[in-house]
C-alpha positions as CSV (number, residue, x, y, z in Angstrom):
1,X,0.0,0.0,0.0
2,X,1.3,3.6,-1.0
3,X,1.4,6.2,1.7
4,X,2.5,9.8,1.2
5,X,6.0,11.2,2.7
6,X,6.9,14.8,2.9
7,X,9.1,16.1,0.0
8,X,12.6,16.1,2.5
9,X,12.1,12.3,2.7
10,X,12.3,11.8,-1.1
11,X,16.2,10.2,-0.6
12,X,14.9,7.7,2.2
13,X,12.8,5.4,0.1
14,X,12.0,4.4,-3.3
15,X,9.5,7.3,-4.3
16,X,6.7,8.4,-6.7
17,X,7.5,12.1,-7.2
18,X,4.0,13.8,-8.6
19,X,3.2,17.4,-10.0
20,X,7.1,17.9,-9.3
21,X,10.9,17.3,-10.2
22,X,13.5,15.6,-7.1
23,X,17.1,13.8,-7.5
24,X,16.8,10.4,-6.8
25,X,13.3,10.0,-8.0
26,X,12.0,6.2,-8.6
27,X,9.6,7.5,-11.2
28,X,8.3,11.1,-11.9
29,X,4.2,11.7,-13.1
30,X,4.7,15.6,-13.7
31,X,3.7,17.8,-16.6
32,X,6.7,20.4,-15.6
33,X,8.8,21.7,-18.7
34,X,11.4,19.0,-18.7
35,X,10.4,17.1,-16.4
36,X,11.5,13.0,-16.8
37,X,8.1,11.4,-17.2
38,X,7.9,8.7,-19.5
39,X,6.9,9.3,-22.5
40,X,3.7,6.7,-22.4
41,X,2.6,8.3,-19.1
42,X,2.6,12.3,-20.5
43,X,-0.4,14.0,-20.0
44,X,-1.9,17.4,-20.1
45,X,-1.8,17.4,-16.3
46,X,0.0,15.4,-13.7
47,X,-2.7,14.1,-12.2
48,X,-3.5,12.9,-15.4
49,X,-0.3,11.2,-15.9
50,X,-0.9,9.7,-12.5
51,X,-4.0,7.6,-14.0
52,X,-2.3,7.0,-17.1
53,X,-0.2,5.2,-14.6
54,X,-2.4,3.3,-12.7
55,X,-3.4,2.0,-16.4
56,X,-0.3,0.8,-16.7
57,X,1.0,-0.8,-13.0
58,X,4.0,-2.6,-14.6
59,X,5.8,0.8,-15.6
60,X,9.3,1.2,-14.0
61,X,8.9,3.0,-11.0
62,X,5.2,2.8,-9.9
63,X,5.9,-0.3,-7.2
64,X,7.5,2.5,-5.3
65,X,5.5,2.4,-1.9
66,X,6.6,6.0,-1.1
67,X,4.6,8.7,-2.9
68,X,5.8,12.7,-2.7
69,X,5.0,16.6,-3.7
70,X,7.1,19.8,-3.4
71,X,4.0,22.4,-3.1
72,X,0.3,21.9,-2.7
73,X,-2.5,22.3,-5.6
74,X,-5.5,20.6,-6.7
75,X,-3.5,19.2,-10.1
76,X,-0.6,17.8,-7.5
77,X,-3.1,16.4,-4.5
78,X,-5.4,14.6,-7.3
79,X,-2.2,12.6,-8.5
80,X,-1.2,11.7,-4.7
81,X,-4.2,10.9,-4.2
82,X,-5.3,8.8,-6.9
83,X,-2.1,7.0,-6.2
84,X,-2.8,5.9,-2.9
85,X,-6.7,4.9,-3.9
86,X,-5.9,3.2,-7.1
87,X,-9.4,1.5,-7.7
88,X,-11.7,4.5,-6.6
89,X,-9.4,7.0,-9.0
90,X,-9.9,4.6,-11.8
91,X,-13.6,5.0,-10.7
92,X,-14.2,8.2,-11.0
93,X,-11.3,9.0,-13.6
94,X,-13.1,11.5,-15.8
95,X,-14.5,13.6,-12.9
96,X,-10.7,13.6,-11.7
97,X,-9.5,14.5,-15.0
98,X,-12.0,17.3,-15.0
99,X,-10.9,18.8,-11.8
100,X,-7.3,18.2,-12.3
101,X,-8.0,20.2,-15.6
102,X,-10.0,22.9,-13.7
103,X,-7.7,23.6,-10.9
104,X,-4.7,23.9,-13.3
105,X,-5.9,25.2,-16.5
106,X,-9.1,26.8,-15.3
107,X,-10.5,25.5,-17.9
108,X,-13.9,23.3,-18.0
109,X,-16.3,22.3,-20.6
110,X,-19.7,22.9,-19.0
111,X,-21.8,20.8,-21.1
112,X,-20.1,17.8,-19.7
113,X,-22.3,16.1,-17.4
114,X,-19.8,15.9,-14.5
115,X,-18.7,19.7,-14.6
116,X,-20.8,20.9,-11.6
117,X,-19.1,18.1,-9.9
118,X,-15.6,19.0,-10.7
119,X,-16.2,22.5,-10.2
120,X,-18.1,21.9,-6.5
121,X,-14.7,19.4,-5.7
122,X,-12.2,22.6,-6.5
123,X,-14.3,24.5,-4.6
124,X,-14.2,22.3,-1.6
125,X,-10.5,22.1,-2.1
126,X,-9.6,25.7,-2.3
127,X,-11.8,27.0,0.9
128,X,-10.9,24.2,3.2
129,X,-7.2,24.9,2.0
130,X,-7.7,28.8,2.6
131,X,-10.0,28.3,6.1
132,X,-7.7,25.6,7.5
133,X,-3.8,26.7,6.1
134,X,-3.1,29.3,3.8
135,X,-4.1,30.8,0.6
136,X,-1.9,29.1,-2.7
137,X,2.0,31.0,-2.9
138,X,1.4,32.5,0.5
139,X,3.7,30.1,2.3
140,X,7.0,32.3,1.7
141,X,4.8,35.4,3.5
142,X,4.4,33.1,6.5
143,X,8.6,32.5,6.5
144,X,8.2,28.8,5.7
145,X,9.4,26.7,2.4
146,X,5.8,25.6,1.1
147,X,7.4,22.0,0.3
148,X,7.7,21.6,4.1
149,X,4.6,23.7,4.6
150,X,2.3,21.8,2.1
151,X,2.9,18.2,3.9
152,X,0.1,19.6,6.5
153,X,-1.9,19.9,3.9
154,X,-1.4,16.6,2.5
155,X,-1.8,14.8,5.9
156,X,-5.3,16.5,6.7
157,X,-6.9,16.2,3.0
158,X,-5.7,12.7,2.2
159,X,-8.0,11.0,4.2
160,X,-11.2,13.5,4.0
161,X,-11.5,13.4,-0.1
162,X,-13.4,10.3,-0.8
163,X,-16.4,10.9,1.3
164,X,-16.8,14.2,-0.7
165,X,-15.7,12.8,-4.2
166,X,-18.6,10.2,-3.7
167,X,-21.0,13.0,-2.0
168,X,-20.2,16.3,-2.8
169,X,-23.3,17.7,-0.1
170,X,-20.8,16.7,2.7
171,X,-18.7,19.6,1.9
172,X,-21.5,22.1,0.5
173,X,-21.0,24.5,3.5
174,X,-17.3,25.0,2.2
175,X,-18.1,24.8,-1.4
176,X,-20.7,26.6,-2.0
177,X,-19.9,30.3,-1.5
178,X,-16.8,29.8,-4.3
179,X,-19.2,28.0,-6.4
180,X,-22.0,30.3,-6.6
181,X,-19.9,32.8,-7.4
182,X,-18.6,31.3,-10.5
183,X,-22.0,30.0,-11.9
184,X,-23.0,33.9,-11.6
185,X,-19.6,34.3,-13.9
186,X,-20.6,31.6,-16.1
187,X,-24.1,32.7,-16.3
188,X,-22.4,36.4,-17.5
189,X,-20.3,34.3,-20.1
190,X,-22.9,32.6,-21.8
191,X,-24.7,35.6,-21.8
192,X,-25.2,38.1,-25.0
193,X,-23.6,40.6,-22.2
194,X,-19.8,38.7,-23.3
195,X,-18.9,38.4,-26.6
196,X,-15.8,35.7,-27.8
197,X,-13.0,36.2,-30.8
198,X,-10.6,33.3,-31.1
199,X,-7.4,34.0,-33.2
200,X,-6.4,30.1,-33.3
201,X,-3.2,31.3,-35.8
202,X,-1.5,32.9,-32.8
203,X,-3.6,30.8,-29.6
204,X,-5.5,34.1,-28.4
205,X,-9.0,34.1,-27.2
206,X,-10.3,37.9,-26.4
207,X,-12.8,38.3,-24.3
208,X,-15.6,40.9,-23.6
209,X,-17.4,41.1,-20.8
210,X,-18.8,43.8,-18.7
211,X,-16.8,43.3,-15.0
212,X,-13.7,41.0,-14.0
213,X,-15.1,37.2,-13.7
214,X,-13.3,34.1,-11.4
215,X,-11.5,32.3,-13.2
216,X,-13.3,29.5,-13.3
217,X,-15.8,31.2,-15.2
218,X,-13.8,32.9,-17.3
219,X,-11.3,30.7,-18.8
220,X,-13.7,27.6,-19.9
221,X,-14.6,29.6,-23.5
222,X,-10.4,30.1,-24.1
223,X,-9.7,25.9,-24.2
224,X,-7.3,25.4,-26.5
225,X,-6.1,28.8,-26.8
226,X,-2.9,29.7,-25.1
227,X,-3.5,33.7,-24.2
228,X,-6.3,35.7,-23.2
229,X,-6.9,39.3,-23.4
230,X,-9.7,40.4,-21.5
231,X,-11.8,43.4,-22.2
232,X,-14.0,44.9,-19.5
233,X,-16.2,48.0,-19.5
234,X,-14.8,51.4,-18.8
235,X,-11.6,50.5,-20.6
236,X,-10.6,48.1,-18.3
237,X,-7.4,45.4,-19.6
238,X,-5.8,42.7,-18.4
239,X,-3.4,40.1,-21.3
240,X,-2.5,36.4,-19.5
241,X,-0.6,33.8,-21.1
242,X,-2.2,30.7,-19.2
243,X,-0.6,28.1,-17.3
244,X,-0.7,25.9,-20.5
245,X,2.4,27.3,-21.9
246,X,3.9,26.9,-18.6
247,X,4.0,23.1,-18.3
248,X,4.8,20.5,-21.3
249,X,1.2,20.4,-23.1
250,X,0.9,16.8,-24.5
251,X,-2.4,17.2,-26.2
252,X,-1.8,19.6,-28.9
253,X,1.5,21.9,-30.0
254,X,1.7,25.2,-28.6
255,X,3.5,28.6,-29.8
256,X,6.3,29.9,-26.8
257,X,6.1,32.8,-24.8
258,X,7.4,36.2,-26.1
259,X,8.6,38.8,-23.7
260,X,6.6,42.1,-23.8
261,X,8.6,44.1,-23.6
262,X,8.1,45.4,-27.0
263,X,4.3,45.6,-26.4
264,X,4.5,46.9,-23.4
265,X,6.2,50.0,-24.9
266,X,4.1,50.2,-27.5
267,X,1.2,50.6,-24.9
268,X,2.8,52.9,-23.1
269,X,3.5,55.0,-26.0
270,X,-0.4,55.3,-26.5
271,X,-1.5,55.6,-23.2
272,X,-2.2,58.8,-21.7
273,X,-2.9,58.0,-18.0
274,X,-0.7,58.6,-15.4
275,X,-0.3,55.2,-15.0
276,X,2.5,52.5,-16.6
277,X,1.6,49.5,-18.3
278,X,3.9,46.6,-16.3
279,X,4.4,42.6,-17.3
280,X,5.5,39.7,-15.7
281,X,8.8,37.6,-17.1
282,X,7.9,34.9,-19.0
283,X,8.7,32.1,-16.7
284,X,5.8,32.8,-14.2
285,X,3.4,30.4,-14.2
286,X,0.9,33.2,-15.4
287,X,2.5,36.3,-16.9
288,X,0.1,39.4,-16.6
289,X,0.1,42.8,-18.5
290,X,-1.9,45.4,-17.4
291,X,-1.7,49.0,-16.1
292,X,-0.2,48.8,-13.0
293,X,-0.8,50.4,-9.7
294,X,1.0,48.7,-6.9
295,X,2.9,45.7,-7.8
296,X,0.9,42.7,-7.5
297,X,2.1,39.8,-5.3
298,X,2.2,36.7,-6.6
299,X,-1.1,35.5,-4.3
300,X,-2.9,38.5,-6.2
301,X,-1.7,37.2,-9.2
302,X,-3.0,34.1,-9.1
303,X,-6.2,35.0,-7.0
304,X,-9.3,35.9,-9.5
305,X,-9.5,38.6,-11.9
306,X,-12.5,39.8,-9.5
307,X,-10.3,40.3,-6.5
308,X,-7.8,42.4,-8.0
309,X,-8.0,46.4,-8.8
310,X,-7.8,46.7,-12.6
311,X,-7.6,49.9,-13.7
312,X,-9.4,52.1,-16.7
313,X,-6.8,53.0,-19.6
314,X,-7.1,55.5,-22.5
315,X,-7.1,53.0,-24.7
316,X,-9.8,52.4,-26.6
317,X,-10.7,48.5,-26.6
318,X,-10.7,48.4,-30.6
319,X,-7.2,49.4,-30.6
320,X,-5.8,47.4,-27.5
321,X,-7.2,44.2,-29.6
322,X,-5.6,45.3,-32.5
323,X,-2.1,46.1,-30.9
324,X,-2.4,42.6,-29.3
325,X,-3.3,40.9,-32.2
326,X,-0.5,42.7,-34.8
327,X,2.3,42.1,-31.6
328,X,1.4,38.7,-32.1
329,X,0.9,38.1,-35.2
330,X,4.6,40.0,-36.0
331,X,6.1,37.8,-33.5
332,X,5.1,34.2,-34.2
333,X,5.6,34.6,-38.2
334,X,8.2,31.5,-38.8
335,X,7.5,30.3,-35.8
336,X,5.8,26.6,-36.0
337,X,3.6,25.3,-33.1
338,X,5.3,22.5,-31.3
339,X,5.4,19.8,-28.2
340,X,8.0,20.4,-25.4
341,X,9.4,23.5,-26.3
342,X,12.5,24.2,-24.0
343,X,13.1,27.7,-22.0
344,X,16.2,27.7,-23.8
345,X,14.2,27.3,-26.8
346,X,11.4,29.8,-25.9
347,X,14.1,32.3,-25.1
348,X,15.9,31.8,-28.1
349,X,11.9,32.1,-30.3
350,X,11.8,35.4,-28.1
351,X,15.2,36.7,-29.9
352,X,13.7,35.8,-33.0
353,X,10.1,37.5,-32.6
354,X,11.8,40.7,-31.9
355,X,13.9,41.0,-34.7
């Protein structure tokens, strides 16, 4: 039977190292650029490499008793999880593909019959996680490593998941605030309030809507699109690249990061508010540009569009699309979508695009 150990315990014991890289690793099922899962287990999320996995029990590696993971999310406690409850993740293996998918990518098709589900299980996850520890990044603010903060984590969710997998009401007093909130958002997306461009040549979905959405809601119309640019009354921006250019994407090629610096100035050049437009490096897990106001910690960062301040530009929002879309467009001629692009690689793609 397979039991989880804290991350500093990887060396002891032959171990499963999920959602994450460690020397001295027995087998890896992680979807981080690079990272040395084999090739028949890849998959768009770990989690999802995790059941791929438990497919295939004979795979080098997956006797290891000693499961592992260096931080805490819903992608990474899915794959321990699964791996310690073998036959009920092979159970239930869509709905835990679903909210793998959800918690990562915040992305969910919500015509699938099991997307309430998914969506009430990350729900569950983040506000016991928030009520009970601390918000996602926010270890470092507390002065602790959040590989040696997360095993708490671990240790109190491990054993509670099941009855709440099989019966989502158990949790509904956590879930349901979260929840509500994001079929409100989804409700306002499938609305004639929000309207939806795709540019598949460059992976961009824009979005217009009237107010800043949860995530949740507002990333399920931008699946299989790489970047979003989001468009909300009284000028309001914000550009992401998502979290899917971040990891190694197995189920489709994708086109690498640029730095914005370039469009960033070109922004700047137009805008005529006091305020600077500002953008994350390229090798955060979810690079923002936006007009800036005080720097954004990496907890706001990843928190919901909705509980940040986003502030009203000069821009028109016919000409912020078109800027976007040209920057893009510029950048990524020659450039061919592929699997496993490297950073070296992405860097070098970046040198291209601004030539």
């Amino acid at each position: 039977m397979k039991k989880f150990v804290p991350f500093q315990r990887l060396r002891r014991q032959p171990t499963i190292v999920v959602d994450s890289t460690g020397l001295g690793a027995s087998l890896t099922l992680a979807h981080w650029r690079g990272a040395a899962t084999p090739d028949l287990l890849r998959d768009d999320t770990s989690a999802g490499s995790v059941l791929r996995g438990l497919h295939q029990p004979a795979t080098s590696g997956m006797e290891a008793e000693a499961v592992t993971a260096n931080h805490f999310d819903i992608d990474g406690f899915v794959g321990v999880w699964a791996l310690l409850n073998p036959e009920l993740a092979l159970r239930h293996e869509h709905l835990l593909r679903l909210v793998a998918t959800l918690g990562d990518f915040r992305e969910v098709d919500w015509q699938d019959p099991l997307a309430n589900h998914a969506l009430q299980l990350v729900c569950w996850l983040n506000a016991e996680e928030k009520a009970r520890f601390y918000e996602p990044f926010g270890a470092p603010a507390r002065r602790r490593r959040e590989d040696e903060a997360s095993a708490e984590k671990f240790a109190w969710f491990l054993p509670r998941f099941a009855p709440v997998l099989a019966d989502p009401e158990l949790g509904r007093a956590a879930w349901e605030p979260e929840y509500t909130r994001v079929q409100q958002g989804v409700a306002v997306m499938q609305s004639t309030a929000t309207t939806v461009r795709r540019y598949p040549e460059i992976g961009l979905t824009v979005i217009r809507t009237p107010e800043p959405l949860p995530y949740y809601a507002l990333f399920g119309a931008t699946a299989g699109t790489d970047m979003v640019l989001s468009l909300y009354d009284e000028q309001r921006y914000e550009f992401e690249y998502k979290y899917t250019t971040w990891i190694d994407l197995e189920s489709r090629p994708t086109l690498p990061r640029l730095p914005l610096d370039a469009l960033t100035a070109r922004l700047n050049a137009l805008e005529t508010t006091a305020r600077r437009w500002t953008f994350d490096g390229i090798t955060d897990t979810g690079p923002l540009l936006r007009l800036s106001g005080k720097s954004l910690t990496k907890v706001q960062r990843y928190a919901d569009p909705d509980q940040r301040p986003i502030y009203a530009s000069s821009i028109i929002p016919e000409q912020l699309e078109a800027e976007v879309v040209a920057f893009f467009r510029a950048g990524y001629a020659g450039i061919e979508p592929k699997r496993y692009w490297s950073w070296a690689e992405i860097r070098e793609a970046g040198r291209v695009g601004e030539v």
